[in-house]
Every structure is written in structure tokens, then in C-alpha cells.
FITI-606723 format. One record per residue (C-alpha): residue number from 0; residue in one letter; y, z, x. Coordinates in pm, 1 decimal. Each point is the difference from the previous one (the first is absolute). Example, Ala and Ser with C-alpha at 12.3 -4.5 7.8 and 13.67 -1.06 7.14 Angstrom:
REM residues 2
+-----+---+----------+----------+----------+
!   k ! r !        y !        z !        x !
+-----+---+----------+----------+----------+
!   0 ! A !   -450.0 !    780.0 !   1230.0 !
!   1 ! S !    344.0 !    -66.0 !    137.0 !
+-----+---+----------+----------+----------+
REM end
This chain:
REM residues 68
+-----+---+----------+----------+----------+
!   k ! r !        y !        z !        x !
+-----+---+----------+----------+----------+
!   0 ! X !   -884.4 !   2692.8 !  -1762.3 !
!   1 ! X !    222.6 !   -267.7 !    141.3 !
!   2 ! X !    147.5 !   -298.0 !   -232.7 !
!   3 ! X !    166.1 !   -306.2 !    219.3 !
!   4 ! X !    341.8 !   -101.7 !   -128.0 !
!   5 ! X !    -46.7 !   -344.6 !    131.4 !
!   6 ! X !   -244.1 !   -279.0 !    106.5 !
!   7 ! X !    -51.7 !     80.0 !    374.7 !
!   8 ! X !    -66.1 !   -310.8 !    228.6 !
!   9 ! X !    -81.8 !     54.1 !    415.4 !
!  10 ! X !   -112.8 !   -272.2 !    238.5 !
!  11 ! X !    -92.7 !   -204.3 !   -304.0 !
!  12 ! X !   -236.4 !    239.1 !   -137.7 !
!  13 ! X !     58.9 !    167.6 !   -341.1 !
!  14 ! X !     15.9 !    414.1 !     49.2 !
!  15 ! X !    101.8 !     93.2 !   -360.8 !
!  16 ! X !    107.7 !   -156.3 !   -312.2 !
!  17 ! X !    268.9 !    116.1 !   -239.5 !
!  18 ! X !    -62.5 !    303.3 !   -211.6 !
!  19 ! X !   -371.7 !     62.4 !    193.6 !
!  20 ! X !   -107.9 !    336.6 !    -21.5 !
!  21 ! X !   -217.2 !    152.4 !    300.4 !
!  22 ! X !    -94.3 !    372.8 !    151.7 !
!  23 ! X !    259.4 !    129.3 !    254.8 !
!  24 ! X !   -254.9 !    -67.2 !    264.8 !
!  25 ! X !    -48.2 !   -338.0 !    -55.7 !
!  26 ! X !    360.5 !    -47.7 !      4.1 !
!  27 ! X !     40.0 !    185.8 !    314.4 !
!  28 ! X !   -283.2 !   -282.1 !    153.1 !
!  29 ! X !    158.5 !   -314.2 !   -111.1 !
!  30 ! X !    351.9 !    115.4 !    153.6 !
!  31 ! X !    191.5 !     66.5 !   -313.4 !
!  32 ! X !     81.0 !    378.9 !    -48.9 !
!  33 ! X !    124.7 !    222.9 !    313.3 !
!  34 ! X !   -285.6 !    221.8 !     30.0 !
!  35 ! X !   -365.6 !    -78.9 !    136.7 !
!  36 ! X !   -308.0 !    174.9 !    -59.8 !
!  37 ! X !   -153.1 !    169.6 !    374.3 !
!  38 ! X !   -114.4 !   -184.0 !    245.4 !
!  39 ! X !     60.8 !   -338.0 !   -232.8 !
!  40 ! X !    262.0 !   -300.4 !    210.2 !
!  41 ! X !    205.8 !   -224.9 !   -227.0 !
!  42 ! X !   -120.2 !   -359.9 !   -116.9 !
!  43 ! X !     57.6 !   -277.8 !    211.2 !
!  44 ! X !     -4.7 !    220.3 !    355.4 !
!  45 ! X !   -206.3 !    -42.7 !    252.4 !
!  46 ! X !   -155.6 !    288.9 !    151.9 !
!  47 ! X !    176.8 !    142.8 !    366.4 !
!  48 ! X !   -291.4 !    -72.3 !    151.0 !
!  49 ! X !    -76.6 !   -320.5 !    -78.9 !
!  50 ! X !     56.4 !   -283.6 !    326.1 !
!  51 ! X !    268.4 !   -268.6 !    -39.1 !
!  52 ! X !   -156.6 !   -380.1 !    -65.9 !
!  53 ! X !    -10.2 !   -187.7 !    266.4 !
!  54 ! X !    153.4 !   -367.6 !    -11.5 !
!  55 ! X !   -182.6 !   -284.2 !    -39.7 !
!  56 ! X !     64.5 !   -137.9 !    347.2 !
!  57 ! X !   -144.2 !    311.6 !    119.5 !
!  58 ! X !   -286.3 !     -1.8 !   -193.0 !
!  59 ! X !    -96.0 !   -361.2 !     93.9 !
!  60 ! X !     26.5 !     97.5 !    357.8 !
!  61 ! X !   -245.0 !    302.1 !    -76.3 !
!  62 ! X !   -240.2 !   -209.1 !   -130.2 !
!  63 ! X !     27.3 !   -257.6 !    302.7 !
!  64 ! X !    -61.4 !    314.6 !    244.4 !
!  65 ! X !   -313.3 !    135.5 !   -209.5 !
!  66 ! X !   -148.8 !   -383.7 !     18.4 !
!  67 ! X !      7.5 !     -9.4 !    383.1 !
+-----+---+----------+----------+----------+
REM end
């Protein structure tokens, strides 16, 4: 079992508050304790192979080509 210390706060969303008590695994999934369970990624990280987002401009001049 895993007990936070402190309130944890990332990208403006609330991960843990103080003195919350949680399974190591569930720890290990919102980024807080060193180990994660097999095959599991951290919170908040995108998967490798996952494509960049394309800019607005660019996507405006997508849809412009797929009207034509």
C-alpha cells in the first residue's frame, strides 16, 4: 500500500491528496511511486506511437484540399 505525503497537483489536474491511501499499482499508474506494474505507461504520457497534432493552419488547408 502506498500513502502520499502531500497533495500532488500536474497540468492542473489533482493526482493525489494528502494522507490518500491507494494499492502500489495504482500508485505506479498515476506516476507517484518508482515502480510500474508490466506492460502499464505512466499517467499523463502519450503512447510512442501515437502521431504528433497537426497545427491549425494545416488542418484548415486539409480541409480546403478534401473540398475541391
Amino acid at each position: 500500500m502506498y500513502t502520499s505525503n502531500e497533495r500532488v497537483i500536474r497540468n492542473g489536474h489533482l493526482i493525489a491528496f494528502e494522507g490518500e491511501v491507494m494499492p502500489d499499482e495504482e500508485a505506479a499508474r498515476r506516476g507517484l511511486s518508482s515502480e510500474l506494474p508490466a506492460g502499464e505507461e505512466p499517467a499523463g504520457e502519450k503512447p510512442a506511437a501515437e502521431k504528433p497534432k497537426r497545427s491549425r493552419r494545416r488542418r484548415a488547408q486539409d480541409a480546403v484540399e478534401e473540398e475541391e
